[in-house]
N, C-alpha and C positions, 0 to 999 in steps of 0.2 A: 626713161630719163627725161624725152624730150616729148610735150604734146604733139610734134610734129610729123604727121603724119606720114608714112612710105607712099611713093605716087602709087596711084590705082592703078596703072598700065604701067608694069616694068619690063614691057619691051619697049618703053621709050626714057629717053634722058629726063629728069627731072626738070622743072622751068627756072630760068637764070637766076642765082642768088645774088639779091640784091645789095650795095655796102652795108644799106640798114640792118637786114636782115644778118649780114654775117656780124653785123656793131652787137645786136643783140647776144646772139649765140655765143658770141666768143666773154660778152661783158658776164652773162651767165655762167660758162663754163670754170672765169675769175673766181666764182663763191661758190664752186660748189665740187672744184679741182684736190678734192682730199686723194690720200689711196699712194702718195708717192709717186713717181713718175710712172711705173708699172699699171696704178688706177688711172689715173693722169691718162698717157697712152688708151688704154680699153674705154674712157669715157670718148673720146672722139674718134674713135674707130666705130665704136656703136651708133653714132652720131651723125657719122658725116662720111663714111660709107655704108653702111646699114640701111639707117634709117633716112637720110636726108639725098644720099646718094651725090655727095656735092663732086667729090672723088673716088677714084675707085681704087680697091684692096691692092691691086698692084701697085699701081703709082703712091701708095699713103705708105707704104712698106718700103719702096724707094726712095723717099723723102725721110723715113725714119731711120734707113740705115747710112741716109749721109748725115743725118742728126748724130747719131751716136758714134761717129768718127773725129767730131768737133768737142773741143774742150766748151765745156759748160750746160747749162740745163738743158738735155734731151727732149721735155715734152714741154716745154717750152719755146725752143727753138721748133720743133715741131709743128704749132701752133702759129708761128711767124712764120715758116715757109709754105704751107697751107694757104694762111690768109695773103702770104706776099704772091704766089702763084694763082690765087682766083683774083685779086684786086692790084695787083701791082702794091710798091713800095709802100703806098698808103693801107693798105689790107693788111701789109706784113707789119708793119708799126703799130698798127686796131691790134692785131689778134696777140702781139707779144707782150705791147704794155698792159691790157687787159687783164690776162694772166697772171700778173704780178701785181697792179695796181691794187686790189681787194685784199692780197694777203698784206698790202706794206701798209695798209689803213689799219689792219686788223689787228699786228703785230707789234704796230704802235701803242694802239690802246690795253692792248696786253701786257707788254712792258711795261707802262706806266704802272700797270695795278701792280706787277709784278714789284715794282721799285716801292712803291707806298704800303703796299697792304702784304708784302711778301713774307713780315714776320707773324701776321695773325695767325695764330696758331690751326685753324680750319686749312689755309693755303698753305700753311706749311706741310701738314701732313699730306694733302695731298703733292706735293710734290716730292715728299719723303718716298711715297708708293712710287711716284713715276720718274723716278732717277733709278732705280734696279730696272725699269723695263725698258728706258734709254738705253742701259748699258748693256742690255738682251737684245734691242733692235740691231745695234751699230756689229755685235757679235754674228749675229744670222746676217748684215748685209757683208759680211766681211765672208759668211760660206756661202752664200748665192753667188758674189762676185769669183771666191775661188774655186767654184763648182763648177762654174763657166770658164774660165778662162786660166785654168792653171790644169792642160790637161798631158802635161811631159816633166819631167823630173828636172828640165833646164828651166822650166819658168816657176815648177816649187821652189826651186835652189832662188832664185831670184828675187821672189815675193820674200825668202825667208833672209835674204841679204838688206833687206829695205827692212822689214820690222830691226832688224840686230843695227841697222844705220841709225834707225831713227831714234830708238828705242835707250842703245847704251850708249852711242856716239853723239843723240842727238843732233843729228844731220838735218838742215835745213830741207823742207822739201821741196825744194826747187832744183836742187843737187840732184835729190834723188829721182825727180824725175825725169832729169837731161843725162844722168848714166843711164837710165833702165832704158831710154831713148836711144843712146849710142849703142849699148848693147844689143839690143832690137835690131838696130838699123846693121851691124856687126855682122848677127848671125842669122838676120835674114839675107844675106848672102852666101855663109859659111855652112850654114844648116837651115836652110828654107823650110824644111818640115818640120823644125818645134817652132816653126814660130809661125806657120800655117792657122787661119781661124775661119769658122765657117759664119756663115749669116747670122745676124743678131737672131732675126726673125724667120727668116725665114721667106718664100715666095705663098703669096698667097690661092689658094685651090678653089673657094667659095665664090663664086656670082651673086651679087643681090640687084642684079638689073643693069644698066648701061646706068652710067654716071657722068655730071655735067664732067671733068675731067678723067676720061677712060682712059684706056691702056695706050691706045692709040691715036689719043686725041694733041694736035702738034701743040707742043710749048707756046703761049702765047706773047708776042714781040717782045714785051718786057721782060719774058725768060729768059732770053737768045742772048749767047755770051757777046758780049762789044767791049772792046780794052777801053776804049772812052767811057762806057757805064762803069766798068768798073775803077778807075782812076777817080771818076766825080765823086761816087761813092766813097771810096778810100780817102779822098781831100775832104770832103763833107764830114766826114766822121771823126778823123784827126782834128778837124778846125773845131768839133764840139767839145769832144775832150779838151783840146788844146784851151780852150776859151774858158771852161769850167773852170779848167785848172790853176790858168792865170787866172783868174776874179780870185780864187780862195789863195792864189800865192802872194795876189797883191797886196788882199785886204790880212791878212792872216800868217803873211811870210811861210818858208820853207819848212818850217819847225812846226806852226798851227795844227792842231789837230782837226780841223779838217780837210786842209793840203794834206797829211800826212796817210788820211782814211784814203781819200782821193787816188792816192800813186797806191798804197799799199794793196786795196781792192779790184785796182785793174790791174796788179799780179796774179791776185788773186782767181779773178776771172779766166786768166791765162793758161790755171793748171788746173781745174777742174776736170783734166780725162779722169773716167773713172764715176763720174756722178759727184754726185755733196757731199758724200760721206770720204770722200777722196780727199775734198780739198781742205774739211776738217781741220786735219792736225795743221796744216798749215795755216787757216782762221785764230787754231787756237795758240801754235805758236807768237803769231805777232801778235792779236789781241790780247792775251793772258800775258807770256812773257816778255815781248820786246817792248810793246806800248803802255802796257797796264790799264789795257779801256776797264777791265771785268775781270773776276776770277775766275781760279779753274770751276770751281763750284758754280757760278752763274751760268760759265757755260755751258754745264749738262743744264742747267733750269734751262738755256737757252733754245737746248738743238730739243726737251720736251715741247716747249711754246710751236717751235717748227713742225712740229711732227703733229699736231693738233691743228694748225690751220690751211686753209689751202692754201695752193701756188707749189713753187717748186723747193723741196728743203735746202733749197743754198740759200734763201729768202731768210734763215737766222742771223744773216750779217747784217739785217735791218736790227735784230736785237744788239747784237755785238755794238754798231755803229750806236744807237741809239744807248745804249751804255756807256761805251765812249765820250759823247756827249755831254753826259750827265754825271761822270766821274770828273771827267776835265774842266766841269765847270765855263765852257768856252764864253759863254755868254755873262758870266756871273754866276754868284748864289743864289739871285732872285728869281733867275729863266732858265732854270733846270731842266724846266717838259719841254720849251723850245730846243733847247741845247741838243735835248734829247731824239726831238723830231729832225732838226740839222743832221744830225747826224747818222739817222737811219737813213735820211735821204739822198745824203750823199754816199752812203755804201751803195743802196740799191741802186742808185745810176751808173757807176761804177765797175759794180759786176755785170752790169743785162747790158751795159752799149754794146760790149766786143759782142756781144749775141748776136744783135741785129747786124751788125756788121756782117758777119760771119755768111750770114745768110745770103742778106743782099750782096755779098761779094764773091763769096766762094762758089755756088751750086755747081755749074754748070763744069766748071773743074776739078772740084773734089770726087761729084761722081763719075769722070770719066776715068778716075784712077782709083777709084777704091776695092777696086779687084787687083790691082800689082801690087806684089809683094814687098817690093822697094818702098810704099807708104805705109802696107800696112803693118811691117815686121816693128817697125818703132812705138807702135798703139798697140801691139801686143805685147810688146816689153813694160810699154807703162801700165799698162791691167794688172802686170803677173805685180809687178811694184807695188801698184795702189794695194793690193790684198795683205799686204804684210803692212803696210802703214794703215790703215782701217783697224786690221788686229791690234797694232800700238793704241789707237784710242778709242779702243775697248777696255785693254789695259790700265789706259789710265784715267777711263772712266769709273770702272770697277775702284781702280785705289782709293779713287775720291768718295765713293760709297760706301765699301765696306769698312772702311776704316777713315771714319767719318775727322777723329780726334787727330788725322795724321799718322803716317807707319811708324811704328816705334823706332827709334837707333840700334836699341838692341832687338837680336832675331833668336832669344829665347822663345820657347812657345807659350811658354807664361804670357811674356812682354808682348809679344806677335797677337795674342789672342786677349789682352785685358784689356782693349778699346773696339776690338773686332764686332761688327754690328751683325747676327745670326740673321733677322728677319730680310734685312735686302737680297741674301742669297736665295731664300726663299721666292721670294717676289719674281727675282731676275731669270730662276729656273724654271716656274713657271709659265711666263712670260715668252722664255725662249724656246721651250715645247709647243707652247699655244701656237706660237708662228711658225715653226718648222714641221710638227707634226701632224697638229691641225689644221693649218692654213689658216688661222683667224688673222684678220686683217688687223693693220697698226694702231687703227684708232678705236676699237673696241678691247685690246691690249691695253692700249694707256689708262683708257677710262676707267675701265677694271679697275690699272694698279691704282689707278690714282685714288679709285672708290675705298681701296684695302689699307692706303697710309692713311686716309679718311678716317678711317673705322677706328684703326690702330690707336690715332692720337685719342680721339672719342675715348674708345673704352681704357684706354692704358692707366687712367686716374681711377677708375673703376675696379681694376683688377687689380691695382697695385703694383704697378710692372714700373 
């Protein structure tokens, strides 16, 4: 991955990484962070304990499992406490915007084609092919998620009370994730053992040499917990939000759509336990239904565009936002692509502040407690949750595909089956074999499907279909 070479003598620590050095590495890792967080993760593992040795397997494992205790992008925040822990505040703010900077350029200019040239019939088919393997990804991330973490008949019962919430009751998810919380928090007192969870990852066995941060090498002062750091930070952080937020309430009042993205995305940010695919239905609730940035239809185009570039997949709400934008008009009808950039811009700052925050403020206390059951019984309530709300928008991915014209009224099988599209089933089954039986990775899945609605539209004039 990297020219950088392993030191020749690894019975000694590698030589200091310099800011430069880590500006580069981390500006790198921004274009070329495909693979989901799971790729995400194993590229800087390979990386920067492996090869570069900057840290070591232990410590990168303890850093990744206070990461995936916190609401929001795991290898992302990952990445800013890495850099925040070799360079201070400044390293952790390099290595986190980095990471996201390359996808919010890229998904910019993606949207745009996507908005201008989305009806040419070449773009169309292919995202005809790669909406059935959206709806196949979000399927298999909904059994990975409850392969892990739904392993007692209290927290299937639970996963399957959140799809029936969200599903028939349509239940805000923000409800559903401060019951599955309470209940967590409940019977991890009542019955501590379903709601017991072992190591994401696990403790690392493998040696590849001493590392500029080893096992035992002491937290450097800018680690070491101080209620004054942490206070400054907490003031510094609110005063930015806070400041964002008055300029767009001032210029733009409470009602403006991008005051509105503003407050809406730092909720957003806020429920994210569970990964991107979590916080989903809840993107798609306010954007599709409360607000009207986008449709349901744009946004499986949307969370395809995510899953195609790098960075972390909650990075769709720069499509979301950036549609918002451009539906509401904020600027006029004549600065649509501005409107548009507005407003990707203000989701993506949005969601990733509380990131940084999260990091520079919490470390040093979140891991002192993330072995007692009293924190973790509520993050294992919200997992068994997010798997039944994952499953809903797979659900109503699927409806928006196969039955492209809308579900009938009536549930004769005539009526059920005379707008029913054959081929996406097709697509989505294969698609979700390929990743669960084969292992093939996400992005030679989509390009696949995308290559097969490609073909589809191609030859269908051909065939006569």
């Amino acid at each position: 991955m990297s020219t950088v070479p392993t030191t020749a003598d690894n019975t000694k620590p590698p030589a200091e990484a310099s800011l430069s050095e880590a500006f580069s590495y981390w500006l790198k890792l921004g274009f070329i962070s495909f693979g989901g967080p799971a790729g995400q993760i194993s590229m800087m593992h390979q990386e920067l304990v492996e090869r570069r040795r900057w840290i070591s397997e232990h410590r990168f494992l303890h850093a990744l499992n206070y990461c995936m205790l916190l609401p929001g992008p795991e290898a992302q925040q990952l990445a800013t406490y890495i850099g925040w822990l070799m360079h201070g505040t400044k390293g952790g703010i390099i290595a986190g915007t980095l990471f996201v900077l390359p996808s919010l350029f890229i998904l910019i200019a993606l949207t745009w084609i996507y908005i201008v040239f989305g009806n040419v019939p070449a773009v169309a088919g292919i995202l005809y092919g790669i909406k059935p393997a959206v709806t196949a990804i979000v399927v298999f991330a909904a059994y990975r998620i409850g392969s892990r973490a739904l392993k007692n008949a209290v927290l299937w019962a639970m996963a399957a009370a959140a799809f029936v919430a969200i599903f028939a009751f349509n239940v805000p998810f923000p409800y559903i994730v401060l019951g599955a919380a309470m209940v967590g928090f409940i019977g991890g007192r009542l019955a501590p053992d379903k709601f017991k969870t072992g190591g994401h990852h696990g403790d690392g066995h493998r040696s590849y040499g001493p590392a500029l941060i080893d096992d035992n090498t002491p937290p450097p002062e800018h680690a070491c917990f101080k209620w004054t750091r942490v206070i400054t930070y907490a003031l510094v952080g609110l005063f930015i939000w806070a400041g964002v937020m008055g300029l767009m309430l001032a210029q733009y009042g409470w009602e403006g759509t991008l005051t509105q993205m503003g407050w809406f995305f730092t909720k957003a940010a806020l429920l994210t336990f569970g990964g991107a695919y979590a916080v989903l239905p809840y993107v798609y609730q306010g954007g599709v239904d409360q607000y009207q940035w986008l449709t349901g239809i744009q946004m499986i185009d949307g969370l395809a565009l995510g899953e195609t570039t790098p960075g972390p997949l909650i990075m769709v709400v720069a499509f979301v936002g950036f549609l918002g934008g451009w539906t509401k008009e904020i600027f006029g009808p004549d600065m649509l692509a501005l409107a548009g950039i507005a407003g990707a811009t203000v989701a993506t700052f949005f969601t990733f502040l509380p990131s940084f925050l999260f990091i520079l403020l919490g470390g040093p206390a979140v891991e002192a407690t993330r072995h007692d059951i009293k924190f973790t019984a509520p993050l294992t309530g919200i997992t068994a949750a997010v798997v039944g709300v994952v499953l809903n928008l797979a659900v109503f991915f699927a409806y928006h595909v196969l039955w492209p014209q809308g579900f009938p009224t009536s549930l004769s099988l005539v009526t059920v089956f005379s707008n029913f599209d054959w081929l996406p089933v097709i697509i989505g089954v294969v698609a979700f074999v390929a990743l669960w039986r084969f292992k093939v990775g996400i992005i030679p899945v989509i390009l696949a499907c995308g290559g097969a609605g490609l073909a589809y539209v191609v030859l269908r004039p051909l065939l006569g279909i």
